[in-house]
BALOBA-1460 file (C-alpha; in Angstrom, 3 decimals):
// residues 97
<rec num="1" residu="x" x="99.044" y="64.301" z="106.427"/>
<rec num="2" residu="x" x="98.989" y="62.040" z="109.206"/>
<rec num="3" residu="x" x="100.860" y="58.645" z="109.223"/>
<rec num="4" residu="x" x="100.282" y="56.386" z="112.134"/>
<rec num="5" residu="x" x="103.186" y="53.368" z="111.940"/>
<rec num="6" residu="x" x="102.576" y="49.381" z="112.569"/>
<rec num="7" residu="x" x="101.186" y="48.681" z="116.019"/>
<rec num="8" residu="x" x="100.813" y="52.043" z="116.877"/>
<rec num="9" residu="x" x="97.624" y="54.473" z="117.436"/>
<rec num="10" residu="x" x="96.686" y="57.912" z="117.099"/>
<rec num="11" residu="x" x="93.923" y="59.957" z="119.121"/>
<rec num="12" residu="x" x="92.029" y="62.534" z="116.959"/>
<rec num="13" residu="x" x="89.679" y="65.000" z="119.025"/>
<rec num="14" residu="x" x="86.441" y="66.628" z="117.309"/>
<rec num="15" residu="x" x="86.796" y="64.290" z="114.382"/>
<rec num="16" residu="x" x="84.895" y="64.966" z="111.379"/>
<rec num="17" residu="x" x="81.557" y="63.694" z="110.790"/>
<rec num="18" residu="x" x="81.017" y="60.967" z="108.062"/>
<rec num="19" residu="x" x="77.909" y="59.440" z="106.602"/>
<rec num="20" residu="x" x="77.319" y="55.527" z="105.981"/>
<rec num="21" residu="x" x="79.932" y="55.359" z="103.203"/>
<rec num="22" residu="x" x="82.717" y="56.901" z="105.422"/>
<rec num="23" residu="x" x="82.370" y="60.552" z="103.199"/>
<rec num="24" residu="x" x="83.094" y="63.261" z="104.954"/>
<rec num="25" residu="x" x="79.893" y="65.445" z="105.770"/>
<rec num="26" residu="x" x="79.428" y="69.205" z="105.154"/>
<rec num="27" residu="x" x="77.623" y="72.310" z="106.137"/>
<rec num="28" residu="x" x="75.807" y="74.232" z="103.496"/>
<rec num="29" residu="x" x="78.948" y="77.121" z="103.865"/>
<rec num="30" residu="x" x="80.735" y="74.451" z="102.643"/>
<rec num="31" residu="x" x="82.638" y="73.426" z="105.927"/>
<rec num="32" residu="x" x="83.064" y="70.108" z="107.402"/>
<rec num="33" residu="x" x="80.956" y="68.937" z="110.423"/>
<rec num="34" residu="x" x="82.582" y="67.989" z="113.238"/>
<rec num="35" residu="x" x="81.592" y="65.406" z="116.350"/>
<rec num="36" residu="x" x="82.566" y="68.253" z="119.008"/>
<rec num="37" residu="x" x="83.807" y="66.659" z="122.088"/>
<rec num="38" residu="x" x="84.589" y="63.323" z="120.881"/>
<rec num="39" residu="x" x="87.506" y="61.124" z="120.691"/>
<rec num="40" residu="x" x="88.756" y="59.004" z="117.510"/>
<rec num="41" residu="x" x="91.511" y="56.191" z="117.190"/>
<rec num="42" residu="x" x="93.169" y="56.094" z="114.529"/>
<rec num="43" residu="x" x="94.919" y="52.370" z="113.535"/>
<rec num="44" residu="x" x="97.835" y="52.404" z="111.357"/>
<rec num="45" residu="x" x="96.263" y="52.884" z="108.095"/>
<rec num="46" residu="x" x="97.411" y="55.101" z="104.698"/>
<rec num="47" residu="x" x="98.523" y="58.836" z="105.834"/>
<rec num="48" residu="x" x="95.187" y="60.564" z="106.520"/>
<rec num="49" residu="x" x="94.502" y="64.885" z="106.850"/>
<rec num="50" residu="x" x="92.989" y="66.730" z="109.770"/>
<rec num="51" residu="x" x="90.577" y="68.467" z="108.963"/>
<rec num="52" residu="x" x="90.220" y="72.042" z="110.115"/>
<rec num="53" residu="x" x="88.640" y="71.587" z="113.633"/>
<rec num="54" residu="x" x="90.468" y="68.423" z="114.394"/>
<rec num="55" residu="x" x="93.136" y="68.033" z="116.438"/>
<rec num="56" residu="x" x="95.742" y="65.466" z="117.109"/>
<rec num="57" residu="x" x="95.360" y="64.661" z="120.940"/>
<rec num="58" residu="x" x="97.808" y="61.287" z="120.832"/>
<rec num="59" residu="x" x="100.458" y="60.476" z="118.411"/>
<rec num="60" residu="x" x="101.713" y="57.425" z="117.608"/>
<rec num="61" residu="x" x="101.021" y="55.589" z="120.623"/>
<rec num="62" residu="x" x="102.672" y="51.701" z="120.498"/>
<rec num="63" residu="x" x="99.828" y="49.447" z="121.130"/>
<rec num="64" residu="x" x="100.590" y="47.617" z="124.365"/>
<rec num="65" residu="x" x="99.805" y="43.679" z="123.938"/>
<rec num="66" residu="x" x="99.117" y="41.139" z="126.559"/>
<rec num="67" residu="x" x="100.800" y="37.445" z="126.885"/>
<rec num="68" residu="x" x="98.435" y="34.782" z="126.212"/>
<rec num="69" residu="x" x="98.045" y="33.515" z="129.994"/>
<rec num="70" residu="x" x="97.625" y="37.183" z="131.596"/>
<rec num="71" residu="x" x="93.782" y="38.733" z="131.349"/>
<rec num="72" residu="x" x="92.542" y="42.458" z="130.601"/>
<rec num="73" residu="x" x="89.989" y="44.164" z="133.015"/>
<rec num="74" residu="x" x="87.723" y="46.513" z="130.608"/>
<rec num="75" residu="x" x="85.761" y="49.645" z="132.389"/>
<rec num="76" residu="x" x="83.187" y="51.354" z="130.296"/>
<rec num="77" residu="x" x="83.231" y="55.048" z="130.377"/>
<rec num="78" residu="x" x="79.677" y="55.392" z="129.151"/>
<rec num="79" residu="x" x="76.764" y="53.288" z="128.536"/>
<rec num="80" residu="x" x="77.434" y="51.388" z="125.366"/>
<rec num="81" residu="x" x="74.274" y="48.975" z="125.540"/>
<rec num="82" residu="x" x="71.504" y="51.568" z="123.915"/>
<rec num="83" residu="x" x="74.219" y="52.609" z="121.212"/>
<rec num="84" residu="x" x="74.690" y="49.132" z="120.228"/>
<rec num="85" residu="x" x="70.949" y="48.350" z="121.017"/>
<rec num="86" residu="x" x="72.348" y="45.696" z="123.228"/>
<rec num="87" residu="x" x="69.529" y="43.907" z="125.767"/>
<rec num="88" residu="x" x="69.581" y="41.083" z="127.853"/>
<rec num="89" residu="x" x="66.610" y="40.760" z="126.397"/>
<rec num="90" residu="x" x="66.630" y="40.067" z="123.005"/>
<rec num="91" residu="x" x="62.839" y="40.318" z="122.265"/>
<rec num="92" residu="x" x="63.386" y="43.928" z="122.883"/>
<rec num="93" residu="x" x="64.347" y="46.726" z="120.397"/>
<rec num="94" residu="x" x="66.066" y="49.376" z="120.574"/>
<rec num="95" residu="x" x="62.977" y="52.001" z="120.823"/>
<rec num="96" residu="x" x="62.504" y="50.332" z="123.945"/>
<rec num="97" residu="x" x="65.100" y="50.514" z="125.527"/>
């Protein structure tokens, strides 16, 4: 079991996959499915298992805060508009895009 402290973080790599109510998804062998090559954070939260497949890239990483008079710069790493079926349009939908 995993337990990630207050203001901390955790990195998990090929998480698990999980359907709309957050249960974990399996195979018809009866093994989970995992999101290969993807990255999950992990927020303090009750102690949590890896599942077989996942592994534990960052551990308990202290979340760094900013004052209140500084300002954070954000780069995307990948196009997060069609995921979020975000438009500047908002007539459009997401097929559309």
């Amino acid at each position: 079991m995993v337990t990630v402290p207050p203001h901390h973080y955790c990195t998990v790599a090929n998480p698990v996959s999980r359907d709309a109510q957050g249960s974990v998804l399996f195979d018809i062998t009866g093994q989970v499915q995992l999101c290969l090559a993807d990255l999950e954070i992990q927020l303090a939260q009750d102690p949590f298992p890896l599942y077989p497949g996942e592994m534990l890239e960052k551990f308990s990483v202290y979340l760094r805060a900013s004052s209140s008079k500084s300002s954070l710069r954000a780069l995307s790493a990948s196009d997060w508009s069609k995921i979020f079926c975000l438009s500047s349009r908002p007539w459009a939908s997401c097929s559309s895009l």
